[in-house]
C-alpha positions as CSV (number, residue, x, y, z in Angstrom):
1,X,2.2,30.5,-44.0
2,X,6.1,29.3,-44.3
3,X,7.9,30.1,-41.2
4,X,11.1,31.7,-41.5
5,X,13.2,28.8,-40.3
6,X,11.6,26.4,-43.0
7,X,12.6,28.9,-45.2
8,X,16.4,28.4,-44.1
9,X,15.6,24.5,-44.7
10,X,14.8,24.7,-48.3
11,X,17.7,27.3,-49.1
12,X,20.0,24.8,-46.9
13,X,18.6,21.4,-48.6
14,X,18.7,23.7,-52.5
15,X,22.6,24.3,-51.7
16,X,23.3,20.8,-50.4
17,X,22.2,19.1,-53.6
18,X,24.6,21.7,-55.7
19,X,21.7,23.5,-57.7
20,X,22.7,27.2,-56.9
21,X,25.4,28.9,-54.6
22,X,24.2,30.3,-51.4
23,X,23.8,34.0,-52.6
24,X,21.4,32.3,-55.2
25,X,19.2,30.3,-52.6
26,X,18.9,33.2,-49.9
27,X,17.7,35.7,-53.1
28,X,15.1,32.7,-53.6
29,X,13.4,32.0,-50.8
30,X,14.1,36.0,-49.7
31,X,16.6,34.9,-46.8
32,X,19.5,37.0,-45.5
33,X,23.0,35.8,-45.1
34,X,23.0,35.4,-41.7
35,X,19.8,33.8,-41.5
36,X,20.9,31.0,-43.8
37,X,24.1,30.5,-41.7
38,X,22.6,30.7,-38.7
39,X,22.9,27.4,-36.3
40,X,20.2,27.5,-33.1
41,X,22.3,26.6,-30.5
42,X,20.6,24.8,-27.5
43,X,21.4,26.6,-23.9
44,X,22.6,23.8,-21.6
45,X,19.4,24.9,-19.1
46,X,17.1,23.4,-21.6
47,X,18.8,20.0,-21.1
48,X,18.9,20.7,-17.2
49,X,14.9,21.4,-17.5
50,X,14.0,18.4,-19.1
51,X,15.5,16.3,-17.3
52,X,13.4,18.2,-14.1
53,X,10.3,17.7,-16.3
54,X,11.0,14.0,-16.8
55,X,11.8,13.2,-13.4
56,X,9.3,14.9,-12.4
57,X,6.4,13.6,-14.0
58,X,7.5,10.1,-13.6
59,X,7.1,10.2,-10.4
60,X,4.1,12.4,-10.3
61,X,2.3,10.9,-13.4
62,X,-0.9,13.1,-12.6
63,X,0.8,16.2,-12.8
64,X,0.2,18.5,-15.3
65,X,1.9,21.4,-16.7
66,X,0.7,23.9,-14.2
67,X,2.0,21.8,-11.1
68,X,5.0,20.9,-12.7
69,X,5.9,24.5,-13.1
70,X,5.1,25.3,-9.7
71,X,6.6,22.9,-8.1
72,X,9.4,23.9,-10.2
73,X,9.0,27.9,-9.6
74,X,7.7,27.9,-5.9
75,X,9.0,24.8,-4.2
76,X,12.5,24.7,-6.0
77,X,13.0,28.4,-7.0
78,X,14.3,27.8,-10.1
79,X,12.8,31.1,-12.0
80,X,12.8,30.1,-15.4
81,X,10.6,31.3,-17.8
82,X,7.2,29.8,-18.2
83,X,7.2,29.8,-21.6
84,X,10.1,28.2,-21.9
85,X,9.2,25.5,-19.9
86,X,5.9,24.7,-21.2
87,X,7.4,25.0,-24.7
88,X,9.8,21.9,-23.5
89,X,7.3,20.3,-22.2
90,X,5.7,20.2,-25.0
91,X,8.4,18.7,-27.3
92,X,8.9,16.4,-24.4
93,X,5.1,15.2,-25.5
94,X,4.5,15.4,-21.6
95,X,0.6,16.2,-21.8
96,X,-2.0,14.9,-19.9
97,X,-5.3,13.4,-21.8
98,X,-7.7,15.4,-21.4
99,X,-11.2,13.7,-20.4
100,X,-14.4,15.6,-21.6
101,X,-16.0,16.3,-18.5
102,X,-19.4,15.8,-17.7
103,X,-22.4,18.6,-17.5
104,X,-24.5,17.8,-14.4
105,X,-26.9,20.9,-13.6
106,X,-26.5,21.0,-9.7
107,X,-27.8,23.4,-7.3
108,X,-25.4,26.0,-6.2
109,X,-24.1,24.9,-2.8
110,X,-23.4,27.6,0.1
111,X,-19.8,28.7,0.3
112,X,-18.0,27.2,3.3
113,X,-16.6,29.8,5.6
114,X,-12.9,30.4,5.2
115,X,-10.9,29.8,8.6
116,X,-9.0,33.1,9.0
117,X,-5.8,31.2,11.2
118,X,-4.3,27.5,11.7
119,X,-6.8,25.4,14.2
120,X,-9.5,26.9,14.0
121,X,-11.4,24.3,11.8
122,X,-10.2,20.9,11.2
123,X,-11.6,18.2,8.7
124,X,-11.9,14.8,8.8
125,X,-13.5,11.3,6.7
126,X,-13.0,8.0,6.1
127,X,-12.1,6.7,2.9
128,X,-12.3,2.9,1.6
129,X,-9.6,0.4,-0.5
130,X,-9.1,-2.9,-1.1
131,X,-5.1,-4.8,-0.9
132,X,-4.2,-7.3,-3.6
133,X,-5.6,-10.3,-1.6
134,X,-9.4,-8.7,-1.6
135,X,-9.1,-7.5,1.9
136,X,-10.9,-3.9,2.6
137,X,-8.8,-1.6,4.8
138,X,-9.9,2.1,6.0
139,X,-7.9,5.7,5.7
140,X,-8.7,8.0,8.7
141,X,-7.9,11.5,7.0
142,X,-7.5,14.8,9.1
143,X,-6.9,18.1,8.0
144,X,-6.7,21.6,8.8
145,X,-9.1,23.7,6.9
146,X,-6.9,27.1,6.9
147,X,-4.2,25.7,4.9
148,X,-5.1,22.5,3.3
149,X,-2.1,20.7,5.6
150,X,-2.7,17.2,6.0
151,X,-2.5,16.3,9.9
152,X,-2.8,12.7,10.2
153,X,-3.2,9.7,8.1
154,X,-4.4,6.5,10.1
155,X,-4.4,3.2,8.1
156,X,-6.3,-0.3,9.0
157,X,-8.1,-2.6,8.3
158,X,-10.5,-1.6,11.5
159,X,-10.7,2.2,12.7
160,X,-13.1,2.1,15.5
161,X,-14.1,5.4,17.4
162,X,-11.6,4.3,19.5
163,X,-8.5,5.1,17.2
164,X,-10.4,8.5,15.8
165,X,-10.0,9.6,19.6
166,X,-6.5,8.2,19.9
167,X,-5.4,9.9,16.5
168,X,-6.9,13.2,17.4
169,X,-5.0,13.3,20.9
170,X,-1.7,12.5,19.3
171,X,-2.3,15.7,16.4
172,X,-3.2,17.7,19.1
173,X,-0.2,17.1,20.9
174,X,1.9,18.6,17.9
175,X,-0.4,20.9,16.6
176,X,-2.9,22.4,19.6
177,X,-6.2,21.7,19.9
178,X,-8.8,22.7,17.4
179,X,-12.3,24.8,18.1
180,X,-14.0,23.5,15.2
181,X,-13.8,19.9,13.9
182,X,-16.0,18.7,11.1
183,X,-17.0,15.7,9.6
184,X,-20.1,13.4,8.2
185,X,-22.2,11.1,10.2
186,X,-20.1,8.1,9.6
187,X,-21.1,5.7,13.1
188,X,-17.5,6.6,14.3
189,X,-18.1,10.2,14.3
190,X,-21.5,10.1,15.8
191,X,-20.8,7.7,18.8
192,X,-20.7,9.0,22.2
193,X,-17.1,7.7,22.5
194,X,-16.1,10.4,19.9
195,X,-18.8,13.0,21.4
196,X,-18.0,12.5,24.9
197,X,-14.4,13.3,24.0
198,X,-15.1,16.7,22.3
199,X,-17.5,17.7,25.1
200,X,-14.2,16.7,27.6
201,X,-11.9,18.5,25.2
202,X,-14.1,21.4,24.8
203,X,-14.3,20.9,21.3
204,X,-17.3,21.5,19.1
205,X,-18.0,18.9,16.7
206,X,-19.8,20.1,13.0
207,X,-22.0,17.5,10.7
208,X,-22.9,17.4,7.5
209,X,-26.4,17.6,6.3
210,X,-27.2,13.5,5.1
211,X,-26.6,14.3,1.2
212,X,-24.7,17.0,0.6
213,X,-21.0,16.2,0.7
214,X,-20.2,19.9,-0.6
215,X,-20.8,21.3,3.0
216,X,-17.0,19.4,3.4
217,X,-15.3,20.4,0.4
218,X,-12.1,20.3,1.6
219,X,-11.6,17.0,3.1
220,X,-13.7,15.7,-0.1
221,X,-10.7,17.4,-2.3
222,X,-8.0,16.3,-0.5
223,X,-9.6,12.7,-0.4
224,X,-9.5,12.7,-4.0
225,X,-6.1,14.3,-4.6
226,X,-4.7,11.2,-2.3
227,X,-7.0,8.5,-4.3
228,X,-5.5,10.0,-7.3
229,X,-2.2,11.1,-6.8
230,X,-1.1,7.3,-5.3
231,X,-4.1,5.4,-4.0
232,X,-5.5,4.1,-7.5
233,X,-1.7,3.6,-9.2
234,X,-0.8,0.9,-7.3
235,X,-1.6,-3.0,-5.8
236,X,-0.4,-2.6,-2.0
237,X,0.3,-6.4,-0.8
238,X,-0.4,-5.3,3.0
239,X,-1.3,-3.0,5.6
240,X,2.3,-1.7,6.6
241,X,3.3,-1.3,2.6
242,X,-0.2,1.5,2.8
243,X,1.3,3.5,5.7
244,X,4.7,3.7,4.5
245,X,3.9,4.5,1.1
246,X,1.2,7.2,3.3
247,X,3.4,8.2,5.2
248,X,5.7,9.9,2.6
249,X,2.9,11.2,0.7
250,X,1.9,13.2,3.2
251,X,5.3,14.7,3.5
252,X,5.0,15.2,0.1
253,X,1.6,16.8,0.4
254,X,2.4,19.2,3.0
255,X,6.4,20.4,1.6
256,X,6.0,20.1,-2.0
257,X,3.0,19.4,-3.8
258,X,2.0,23.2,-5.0
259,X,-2.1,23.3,-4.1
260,X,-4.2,25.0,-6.4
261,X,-6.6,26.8,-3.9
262,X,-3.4,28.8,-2.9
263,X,-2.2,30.2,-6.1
264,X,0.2,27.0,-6.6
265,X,2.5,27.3,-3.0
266,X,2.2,24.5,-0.5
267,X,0.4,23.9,2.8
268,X,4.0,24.5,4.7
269,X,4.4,27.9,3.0
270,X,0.8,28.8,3.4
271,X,1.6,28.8,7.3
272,X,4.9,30.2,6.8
273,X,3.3,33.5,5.1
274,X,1.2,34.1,8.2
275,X,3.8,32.8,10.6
């Protein structure tokens, strides 16, 4: 089927080579007057949008389309159309490859119970990298279950109980204490350092079942949104370059990366709704 504004080409490229007059070429190819002098003329917010989109994801080069736009709708209120967006987005050639994924017939886990307010459930795990000169280092993650936020993000090459407890203390002095905190059976988590402390605190403490990683979805998501949002893109040279470089992501995380489970708004305005 020839699209109306290839139509206008052929007229335009029959008149430009002198064959006919312009009455001649629109009766041709059945194209009005006005269509034929018709110039599309680019609104100036198309320019201001790419240049958003390109920013954007070159510094979020795992975005896709649907974060971008909500970062761009919800976070900066711009309230451009989507379709205008995704159709620059497009010409921009801005796509992510999209990997076939995998079909693995799993048993359906149970549904983890949905913490109705802030502190009420908190979740935490370890998580394991390597710095350019071989050397393994450890990520103590912590967040709360309500609304995704990230609450601390404690970085060494060592993380005994000892820092756990010391990292929990310092969250609770900003955020209040938990009732719920859960976790797997990592040593840390099951020494009596950590479980005296909770008993002291009055906090109850909530394992996993050995194999089934589901039962903390959403530490396991957030573990894997950090691993690939920064943690596999680049070659940190030490310890300090990790927690700076953490640091900000979590910022990041919290204020302006739209999350997914919340119909694209971020942790920040998750608490703000029910503030």
């Amino acid at each position: 089927m020839v699209t109306p504004s290839l139509l206008q080409e052929m007229a335009q490229e029959v008149v430009r080579y002198g064959r006919c007059s312009i009455r001649l070429a629109c009766l041709a190819f059945v194209v009005s007057i006005n269509s034929y002098r018709y110039q599309p003329r680019q609104a100036s917010e198309n320019a201001e949008i790419a240049d958003h989109l390109i920013r954007l994801t070159h510094n979020q080069r795992n975005w896709g389309f649907d974060l971008c736009f909500l970062y761009l709708r919800n976070v900066k209120s711009y309230r451009w159309n989507h379709k205008r967006v995704y159709r620059i987005y497009r010409e921009l050639e801005l796509n992510l490859r999209i990997k076939p994924r995998k079909r693995i017939v799993r048993d359906k886990p149970e549904p983890l119970a949905v913490p109705q307010a802030s502190n009420q459930c908190w979740s935490m795990d370890f998580m394991h990298d390597q710095l350019s000169d071989g050397r393994s280092f450890r990520v103590f993650n912590l967040i709360d279950d309500f609304n995704r936020e990230a609450l601390s993000m404690d970085i060494d090459l060592s993380l005994p109980a000892e820092r756990v407890v010391q990292a929990l203390d310092q969250v609770m002095e900003w955020h209040g204490k938990p009732q719920v905190i859960r976790s797997n059976n990592d040593p840390e988590f099951i020494s009596a350092k950590l479980t005296g402390w909770a008993e002291k605190m009055g906090i109850r403490l909530e394992y996993l079942q050995p194999g089934n990683p589901q039962q903390n979805t959403y530490i396991e998501r957030y573990n894997r949104t950090m691993r690939y949002d920064w943690l596999d893109h680049y070659l940190f040279e030490s310890i300090a370059e990790v927690q700076d470089y953490g640091t900000h992501w979590i910022w990041t995380c919290n204020h302006e990366r739209p999350n997914m489970a919340f119909s694209g708004i971020t942790p920040k305005q998750k608490l703000a709704l029910v503030a």
